[in-house]
Every structure is written in structure tokens, then in C-alpha cells.
MMTF fields as JSON, N, C-alpha, C and O atoms, coordinates in Angstrom:
{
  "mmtfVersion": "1.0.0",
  "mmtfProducer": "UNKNOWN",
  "numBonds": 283,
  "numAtoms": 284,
  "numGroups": 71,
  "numChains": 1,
  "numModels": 1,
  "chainsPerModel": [1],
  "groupsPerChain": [71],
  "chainIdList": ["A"],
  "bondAtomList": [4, 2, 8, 6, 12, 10, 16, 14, 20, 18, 24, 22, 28, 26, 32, 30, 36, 34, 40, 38, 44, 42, 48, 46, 52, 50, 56, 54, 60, 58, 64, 62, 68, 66, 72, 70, 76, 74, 80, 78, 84, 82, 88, 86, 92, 90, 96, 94, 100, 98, 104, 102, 108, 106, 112, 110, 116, 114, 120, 118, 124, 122, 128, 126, 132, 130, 136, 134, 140, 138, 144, 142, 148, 146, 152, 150, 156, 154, 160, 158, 164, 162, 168, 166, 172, 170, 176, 174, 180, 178, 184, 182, 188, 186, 192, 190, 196, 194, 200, 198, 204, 202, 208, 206, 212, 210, 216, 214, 220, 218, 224, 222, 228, 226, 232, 230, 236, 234, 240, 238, 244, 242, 248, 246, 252, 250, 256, 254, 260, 258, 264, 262, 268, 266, 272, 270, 276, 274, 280, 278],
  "bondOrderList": [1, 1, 1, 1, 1, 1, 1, 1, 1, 1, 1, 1, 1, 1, 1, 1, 1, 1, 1, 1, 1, 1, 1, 1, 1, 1, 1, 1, 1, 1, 1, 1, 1, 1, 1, 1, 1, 1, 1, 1, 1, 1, 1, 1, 1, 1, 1, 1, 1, 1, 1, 1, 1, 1, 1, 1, 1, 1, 1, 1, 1, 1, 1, 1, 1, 1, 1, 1, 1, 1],
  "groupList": [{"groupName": "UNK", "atomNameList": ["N", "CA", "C", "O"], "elementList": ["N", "C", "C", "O"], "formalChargeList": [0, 0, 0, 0], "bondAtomList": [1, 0, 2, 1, 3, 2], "bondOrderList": [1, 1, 2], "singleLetterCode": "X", "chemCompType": "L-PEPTIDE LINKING"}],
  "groupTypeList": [0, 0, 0, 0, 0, 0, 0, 0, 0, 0, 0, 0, 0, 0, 0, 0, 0, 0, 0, 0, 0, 0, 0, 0, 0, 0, 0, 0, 0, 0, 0, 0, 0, 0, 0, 0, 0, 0, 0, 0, 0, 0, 0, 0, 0, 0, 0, 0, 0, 0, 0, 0, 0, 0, 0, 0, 0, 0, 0, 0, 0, 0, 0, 0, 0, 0, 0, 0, 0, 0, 0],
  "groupIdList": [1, 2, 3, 4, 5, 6, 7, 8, 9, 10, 11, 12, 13, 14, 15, 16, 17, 18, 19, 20, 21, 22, 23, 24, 25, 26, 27, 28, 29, 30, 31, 32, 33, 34, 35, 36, 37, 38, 39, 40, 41, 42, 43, 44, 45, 46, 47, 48, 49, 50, 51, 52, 53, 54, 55, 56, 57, 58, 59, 60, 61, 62, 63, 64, 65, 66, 67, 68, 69, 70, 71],
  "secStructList": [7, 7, 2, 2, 2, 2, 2, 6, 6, 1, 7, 7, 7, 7, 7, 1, 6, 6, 7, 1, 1, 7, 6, 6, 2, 2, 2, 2, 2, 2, 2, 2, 0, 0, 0, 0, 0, 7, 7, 1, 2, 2, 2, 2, 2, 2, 2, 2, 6, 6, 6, 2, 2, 2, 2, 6, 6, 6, 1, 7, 7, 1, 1, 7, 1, 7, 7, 6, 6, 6, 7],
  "xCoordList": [84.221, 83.967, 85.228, 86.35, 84.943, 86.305, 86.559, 85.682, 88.175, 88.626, 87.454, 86.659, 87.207, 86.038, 84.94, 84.497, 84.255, 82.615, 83.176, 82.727, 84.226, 84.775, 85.12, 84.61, 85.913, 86.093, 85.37, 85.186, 84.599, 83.355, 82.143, 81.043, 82.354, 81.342, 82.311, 82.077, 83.06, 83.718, 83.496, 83.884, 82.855, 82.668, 83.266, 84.208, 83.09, 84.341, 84.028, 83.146, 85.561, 85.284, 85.714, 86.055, 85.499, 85.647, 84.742, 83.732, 85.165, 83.87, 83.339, 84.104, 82.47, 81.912, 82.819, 83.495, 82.897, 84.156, 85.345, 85.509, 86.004, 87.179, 86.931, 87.539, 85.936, 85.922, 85.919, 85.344, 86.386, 86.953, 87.386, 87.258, 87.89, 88.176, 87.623, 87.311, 87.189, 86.207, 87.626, 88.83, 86.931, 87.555, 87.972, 88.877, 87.445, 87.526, 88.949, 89.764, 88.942, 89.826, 91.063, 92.111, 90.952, 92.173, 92.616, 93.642, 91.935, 92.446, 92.544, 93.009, 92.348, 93.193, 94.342, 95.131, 94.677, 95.618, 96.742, 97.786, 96.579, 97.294, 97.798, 98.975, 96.892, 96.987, 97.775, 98.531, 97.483, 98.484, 100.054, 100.876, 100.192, 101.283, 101.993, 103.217, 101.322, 102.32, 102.686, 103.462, 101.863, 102.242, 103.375, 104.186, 103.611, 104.377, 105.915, 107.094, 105.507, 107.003, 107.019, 107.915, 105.987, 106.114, 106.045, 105.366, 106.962, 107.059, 106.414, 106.613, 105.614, 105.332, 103.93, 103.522, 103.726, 102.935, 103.085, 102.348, 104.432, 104.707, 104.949, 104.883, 105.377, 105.999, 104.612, 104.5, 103.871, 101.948, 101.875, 102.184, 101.454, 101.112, 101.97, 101.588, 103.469, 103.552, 103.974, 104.303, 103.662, 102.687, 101.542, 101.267, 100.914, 99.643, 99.776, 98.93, 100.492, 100.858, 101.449, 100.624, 102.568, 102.763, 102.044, 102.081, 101.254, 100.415, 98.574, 97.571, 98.583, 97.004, 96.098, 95.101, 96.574, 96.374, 96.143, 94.942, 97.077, 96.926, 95.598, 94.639, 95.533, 94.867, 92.968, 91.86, 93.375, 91.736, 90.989, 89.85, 91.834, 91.192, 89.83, 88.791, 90.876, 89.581, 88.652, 87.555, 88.852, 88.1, 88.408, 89.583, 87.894, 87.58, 88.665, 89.06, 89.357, 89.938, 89.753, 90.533, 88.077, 88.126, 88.76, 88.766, 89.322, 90.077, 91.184, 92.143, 91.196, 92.96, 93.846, 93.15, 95.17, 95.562, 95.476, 95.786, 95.069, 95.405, 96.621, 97.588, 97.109, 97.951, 98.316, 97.404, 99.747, 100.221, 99.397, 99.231, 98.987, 98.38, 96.802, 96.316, 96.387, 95.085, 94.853, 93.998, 95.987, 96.072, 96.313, 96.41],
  "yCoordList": [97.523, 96.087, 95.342, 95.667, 94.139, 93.644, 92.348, 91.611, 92.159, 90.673, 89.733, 89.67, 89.142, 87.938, 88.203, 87.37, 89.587, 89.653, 89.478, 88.712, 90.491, 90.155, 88.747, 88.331, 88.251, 87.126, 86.56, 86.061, 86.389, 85.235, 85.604, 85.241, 86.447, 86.507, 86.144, 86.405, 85.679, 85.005, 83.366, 82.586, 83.034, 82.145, 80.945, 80.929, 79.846, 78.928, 77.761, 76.949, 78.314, 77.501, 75.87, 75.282, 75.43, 73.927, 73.234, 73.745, 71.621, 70.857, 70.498, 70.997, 69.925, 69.605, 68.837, 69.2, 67.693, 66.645, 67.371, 67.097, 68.033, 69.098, 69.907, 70.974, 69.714, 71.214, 70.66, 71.187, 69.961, 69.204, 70.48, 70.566, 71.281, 72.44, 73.387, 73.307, 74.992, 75.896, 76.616, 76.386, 77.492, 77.982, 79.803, 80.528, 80.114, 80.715, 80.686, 81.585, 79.496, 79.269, 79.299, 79.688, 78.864, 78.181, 79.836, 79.931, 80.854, 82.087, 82.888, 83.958, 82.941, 83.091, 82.804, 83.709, 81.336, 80.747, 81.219, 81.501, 81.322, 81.266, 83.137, 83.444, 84.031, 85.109, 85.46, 86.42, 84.631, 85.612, 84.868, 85.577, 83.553, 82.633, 83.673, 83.755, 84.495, 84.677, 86.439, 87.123, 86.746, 87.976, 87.944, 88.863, 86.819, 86.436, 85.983, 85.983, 85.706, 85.492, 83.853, 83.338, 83.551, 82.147, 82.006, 82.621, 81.006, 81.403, 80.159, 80.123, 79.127, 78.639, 77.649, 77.89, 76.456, 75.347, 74.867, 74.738, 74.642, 73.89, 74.63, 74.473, 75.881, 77.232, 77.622, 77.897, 77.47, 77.688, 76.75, 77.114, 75.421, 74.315, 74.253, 73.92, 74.796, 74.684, 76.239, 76.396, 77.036, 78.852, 77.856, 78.075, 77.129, 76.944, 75.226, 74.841, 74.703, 73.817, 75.07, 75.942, 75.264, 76.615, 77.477, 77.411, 78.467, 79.136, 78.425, 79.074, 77.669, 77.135, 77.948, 78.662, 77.695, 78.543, 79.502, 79.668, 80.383, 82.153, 82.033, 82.761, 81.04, 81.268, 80.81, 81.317, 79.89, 79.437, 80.73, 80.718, 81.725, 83.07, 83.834, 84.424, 83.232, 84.401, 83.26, 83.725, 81.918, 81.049, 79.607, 79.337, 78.884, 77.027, 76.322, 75.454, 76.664, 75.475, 74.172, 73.657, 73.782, 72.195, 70.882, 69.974, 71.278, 69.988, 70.164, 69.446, 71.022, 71.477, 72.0, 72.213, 72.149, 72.531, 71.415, 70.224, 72.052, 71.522, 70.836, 71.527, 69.239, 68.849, 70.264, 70.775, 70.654, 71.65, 70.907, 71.686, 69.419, 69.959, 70.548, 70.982, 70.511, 70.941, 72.766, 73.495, 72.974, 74.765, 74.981, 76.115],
  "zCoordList": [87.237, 87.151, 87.6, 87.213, 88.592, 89.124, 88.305, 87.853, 88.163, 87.24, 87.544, 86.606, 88.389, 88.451, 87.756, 86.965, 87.983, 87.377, 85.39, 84.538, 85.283, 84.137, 83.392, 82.352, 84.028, 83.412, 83.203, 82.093, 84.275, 84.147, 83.522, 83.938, 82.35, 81.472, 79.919, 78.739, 80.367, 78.878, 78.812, 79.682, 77.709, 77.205, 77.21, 76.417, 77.83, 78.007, 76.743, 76.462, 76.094, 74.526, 74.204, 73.178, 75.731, 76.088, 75.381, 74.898, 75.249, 74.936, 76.732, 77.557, 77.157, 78.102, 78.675, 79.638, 78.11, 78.4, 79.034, 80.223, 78.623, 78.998, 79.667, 79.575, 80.607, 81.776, 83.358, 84.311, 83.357, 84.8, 85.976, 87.198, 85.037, 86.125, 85.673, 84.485, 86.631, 86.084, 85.137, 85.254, 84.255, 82.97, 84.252, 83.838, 85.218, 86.035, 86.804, 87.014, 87.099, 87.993, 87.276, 87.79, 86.012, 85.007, 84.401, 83.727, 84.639, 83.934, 85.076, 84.681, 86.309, 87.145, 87.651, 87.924, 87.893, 87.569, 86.902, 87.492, 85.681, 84.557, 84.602, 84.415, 84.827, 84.902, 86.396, 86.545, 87.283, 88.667, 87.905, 87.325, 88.044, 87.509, 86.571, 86.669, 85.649, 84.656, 84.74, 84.073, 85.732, 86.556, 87.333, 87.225, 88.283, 89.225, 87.962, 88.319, 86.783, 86.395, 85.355, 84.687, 85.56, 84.922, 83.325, 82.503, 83.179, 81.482, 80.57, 79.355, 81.269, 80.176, 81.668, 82.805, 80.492, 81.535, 82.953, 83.931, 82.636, 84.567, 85.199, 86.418, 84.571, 85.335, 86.523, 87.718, 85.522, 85.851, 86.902, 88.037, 86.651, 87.461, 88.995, 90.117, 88.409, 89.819, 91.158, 92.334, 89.929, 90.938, 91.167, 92.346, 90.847, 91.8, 92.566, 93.373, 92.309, 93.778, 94.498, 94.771, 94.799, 95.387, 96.574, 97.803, 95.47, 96.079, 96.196, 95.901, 96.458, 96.208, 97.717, 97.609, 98.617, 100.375, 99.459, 99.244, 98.671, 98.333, 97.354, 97.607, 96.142, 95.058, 95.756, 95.584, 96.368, 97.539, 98.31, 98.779, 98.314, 99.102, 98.28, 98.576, 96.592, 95.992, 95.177, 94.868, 94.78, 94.245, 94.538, 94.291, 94.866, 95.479, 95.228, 96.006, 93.943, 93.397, 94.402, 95.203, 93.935, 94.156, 94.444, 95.276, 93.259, 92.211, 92.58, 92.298, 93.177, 93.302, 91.752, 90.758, 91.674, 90.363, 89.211, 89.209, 88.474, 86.947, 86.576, 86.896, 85.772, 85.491, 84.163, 83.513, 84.014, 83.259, 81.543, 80.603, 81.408, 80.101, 80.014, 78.97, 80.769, 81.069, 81.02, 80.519, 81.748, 81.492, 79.808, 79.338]
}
């Protein structure tokens, strides 16, 4: 089973209001970011200003990145 089919059978424990960005994208994100070395929120937010070209290969990011309080 690959990270995507995985992840995306976890439950996104958002209210409706709060899901502006997919819960997909935001744990990818957060998961290459903190692979790559990042140690906290902005560290995150800005691995994905950054890499957004790299992170768009495997999912849309739409919206583009998340302001660091949103992650």
C-alpha cells in the first residue's frame, strides 16, 4: 500500500470550516518538510513555498501552501 492510498483513509478531524486545504496535502507537507529537516511551523510553510514545483508532482496543492498556523 503506497503513502497516498494510506493516508487518505485517515479521517480528517477538522471542523468543515477549517478545511480550506486538503488534510492530504497538509500531511504530506508536513511529513516531506520534517523529513527534509524542519523543526517546527514556518520551518514547514516555508519547505513548501520552497519546494511547491517538487510537492505539485504528487498532489494539486491548489491553494498553494498553508499560512504556518493552519499546518
Amino acid at each position: 500500500m503506497d503513502l497516498f492510498r494510506f493516508f487518505g483513509q485517515l479521517e480528517d478531524p477538522r471542523k468543515d470550516i477549517n478545511q480550506k486545504y486538503p488534510f492530504l496535502e497538509i500531511i504530506f507537507l508536513t511529513m516531506s518538510a520534517v523529513i527534509s529537516g524542519a523543526e517546527g511551523w514556518t520551518d514547514i510553510k516555508r519547505f513548501g513555498e520552497y519546494h511547491l514545483a517538487w510537492l505539485r508532482q504528487y498532489l494539486p496543492f491548489e491553494r498553494g501552501i498553508p499560512v504556518d498556523d493552519t499546518i
